[in-house]
N, C-alpha and C positions, 0 to 999 in steps of 0.2 A: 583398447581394452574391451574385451566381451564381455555382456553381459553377465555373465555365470562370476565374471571375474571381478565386479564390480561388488563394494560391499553395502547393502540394501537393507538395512537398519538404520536407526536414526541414530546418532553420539548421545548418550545419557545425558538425565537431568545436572548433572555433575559441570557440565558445560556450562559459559558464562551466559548470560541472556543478554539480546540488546540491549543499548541505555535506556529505552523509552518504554520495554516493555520491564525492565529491572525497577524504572521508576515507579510505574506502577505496582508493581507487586511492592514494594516498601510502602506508599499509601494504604496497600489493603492491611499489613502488617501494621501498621501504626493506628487504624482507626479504631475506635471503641467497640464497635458496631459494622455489620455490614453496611456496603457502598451501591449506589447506582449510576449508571454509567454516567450520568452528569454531570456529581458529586465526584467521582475518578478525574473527567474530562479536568475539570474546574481545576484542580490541587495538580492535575499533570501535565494544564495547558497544553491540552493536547485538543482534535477534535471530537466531537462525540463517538462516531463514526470511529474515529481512529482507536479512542480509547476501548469501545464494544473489542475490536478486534485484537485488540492486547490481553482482555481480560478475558474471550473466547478461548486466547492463545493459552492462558496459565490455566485457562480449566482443565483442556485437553491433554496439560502435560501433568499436570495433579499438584498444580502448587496453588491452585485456589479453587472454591467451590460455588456456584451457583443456584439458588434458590429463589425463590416468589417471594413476595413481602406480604409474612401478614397485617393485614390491616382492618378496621371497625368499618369506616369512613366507607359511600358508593365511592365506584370510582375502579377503572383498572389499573392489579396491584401493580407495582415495580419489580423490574428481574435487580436481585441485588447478589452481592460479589463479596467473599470474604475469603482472606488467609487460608489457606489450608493447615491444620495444624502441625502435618509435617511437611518436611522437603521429599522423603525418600517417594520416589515412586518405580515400586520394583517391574521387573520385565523390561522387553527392548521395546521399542516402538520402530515401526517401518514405514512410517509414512513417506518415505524415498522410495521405496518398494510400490506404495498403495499409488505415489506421483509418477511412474514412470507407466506402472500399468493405464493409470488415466491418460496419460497422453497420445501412449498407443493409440489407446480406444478413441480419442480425439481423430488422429491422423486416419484411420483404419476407417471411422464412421460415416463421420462429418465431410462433404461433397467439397469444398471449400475451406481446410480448418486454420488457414492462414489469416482469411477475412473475418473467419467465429471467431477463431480468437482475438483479434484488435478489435471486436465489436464488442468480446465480451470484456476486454480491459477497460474499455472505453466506459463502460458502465458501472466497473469497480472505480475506476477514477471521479467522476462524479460523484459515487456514491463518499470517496472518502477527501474529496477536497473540501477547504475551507471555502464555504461560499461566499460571496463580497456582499451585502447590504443592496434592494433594489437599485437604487441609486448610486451606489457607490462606485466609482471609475477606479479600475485599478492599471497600471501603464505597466512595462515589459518589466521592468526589477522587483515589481511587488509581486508579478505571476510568477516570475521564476522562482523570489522567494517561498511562497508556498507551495508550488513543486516543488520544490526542493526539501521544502518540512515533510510532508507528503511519502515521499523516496526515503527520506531518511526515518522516518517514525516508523515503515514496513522492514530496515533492514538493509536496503542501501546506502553504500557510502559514496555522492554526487558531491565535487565539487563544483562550484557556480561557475558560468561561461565567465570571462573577460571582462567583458562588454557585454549588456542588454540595451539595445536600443533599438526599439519596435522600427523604428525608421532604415536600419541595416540590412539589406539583403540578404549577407551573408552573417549574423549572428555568429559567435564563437560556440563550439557545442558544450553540453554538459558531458563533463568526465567521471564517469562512473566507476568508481574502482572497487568497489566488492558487490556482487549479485548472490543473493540470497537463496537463489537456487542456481547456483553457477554448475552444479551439478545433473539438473535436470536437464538446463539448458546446452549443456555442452551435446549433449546427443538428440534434442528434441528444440533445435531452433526455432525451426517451423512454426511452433507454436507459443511456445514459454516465451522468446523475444518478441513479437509478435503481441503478445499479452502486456509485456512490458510496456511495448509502444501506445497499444492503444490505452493503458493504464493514463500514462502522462498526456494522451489527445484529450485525455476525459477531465485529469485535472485543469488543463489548461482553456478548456470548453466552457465546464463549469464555474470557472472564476472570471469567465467573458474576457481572458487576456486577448492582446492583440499579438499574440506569436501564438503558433500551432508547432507542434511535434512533427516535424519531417520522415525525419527517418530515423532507425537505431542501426550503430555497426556495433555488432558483439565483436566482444574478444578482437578487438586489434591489437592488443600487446594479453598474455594470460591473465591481468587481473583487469583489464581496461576495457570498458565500452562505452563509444559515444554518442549520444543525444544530439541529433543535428536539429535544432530550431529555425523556424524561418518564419515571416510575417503572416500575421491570419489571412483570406483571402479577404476580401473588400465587405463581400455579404455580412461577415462575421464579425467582423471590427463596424461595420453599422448596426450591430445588435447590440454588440458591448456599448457602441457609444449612447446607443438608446435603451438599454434595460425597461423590459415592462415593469408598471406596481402593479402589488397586488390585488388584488378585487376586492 
């Protein structure tokens, strides 16, 4: 399909919303008051981190609104998050149009946009993983675990390997069976997979697991892509096992 041929609009707000960002918008509906991402995280058991970007999500699509907290008290105020009071929000949106342009401009610019991109995933996965307590050991079924919450509170649907056991060479992979820009990605692997990958290097960095993200195969069967896992290297699993405290 060419591009001319491709339709480069977004599907209206009419469309269902994931479960974890749908959850959150009925908290903002249900509270008295506006919320701040904490207060969201807390009621949505979600991460902080995670929950900012859900309520980012309903700003942009016009189901919630955004404002600064007044307050008496010194002190910087709070970004707080409310309902919006309707659902309609008219006109189309093309952020599939505004994605496909950036990626070009990724592939066209950037000397290397395979490695910017797993670099730049890697630091959105950090940024949105649950991070484990200084001290805290966590072993190959509780990483996966949160990757796994991780993938699925952005919109993936990951089911768990087989078997997690850090001691396994060959690890069973995660089965991915819906990708949230499967549309992006079908014409702009290069990067958007790429993105993915190093997305789950960062979660699984960040939470000092001892398995690392190998490799990603897109689209081995049309809605299937798999997550190949494999044991952290040595250096790495001697950081998790010793976690610095804090100063």
């Amino acid at each position: 399909m060419s591009m001319s041929e491709q339709v480069l609009t977004d599907p209206t707000p009419s469309q269902p919303l994931r479960e974890s960002r749908t959850r959150v918008l009925e908290i903002l509906r249900a509270a008295r008051g506006p919320l701040g991402v904490r207060d969201v995280a807390a009621r949505a058991d979600l991460h902080p981190n995670t929950a900012r970007f859900h309520l980012d999500g309903l700003v942009e699509a016009r189901l919630a609104t955004r404002a600064t907290e007044e307050r008496d008290q010194p002190g910087r105020p709070r970004v707080v998050y409310r309902a919006a009071a309707t659902d309609v929000a008219d006109g189309l949106r093309s952020y599939r149009l505004l994605s496909e342009m950036l990626t070009g401009l990724v592939i066209s610019a950037v000397p290397h946009p395979e490695q910017a991109a797993i670099t730049a995933g890697e630091a959105w996965g950090r940024y949105l993983a649950d991070r484990p307590a200084p001290l805290e050991r966590i072993d190959a079924a509780e990483a996966v675990r949160r990757l796994l919450k991780v993938l699925k509170d952005i919109g993936f649907d990951p089911a768990p390997p087989a078997d997690t056991d850090a001691d396994d060479a060959s690890p069973e992979p995660i089965r991915i069976r819906h990708c949230p820009f499967r549309e992006i990605a079908e014409h702009h692997r290069q990067v958007v997979c790429s993105l993915h990958l190093g997305l789950m290097r960062g979660v699984l960095a960040e939470v000092r697991a001892p398995l690392s993200a190998e490799r990603l195969d897109p689209f081995v069967e049309p809605s299937l892509c798999l997550a190949h896992l494999a044991p952290a290297p040595p250096a790495a699993q001697a950081t998790a096992a010793t976690p610095s405290t804090p100063e």
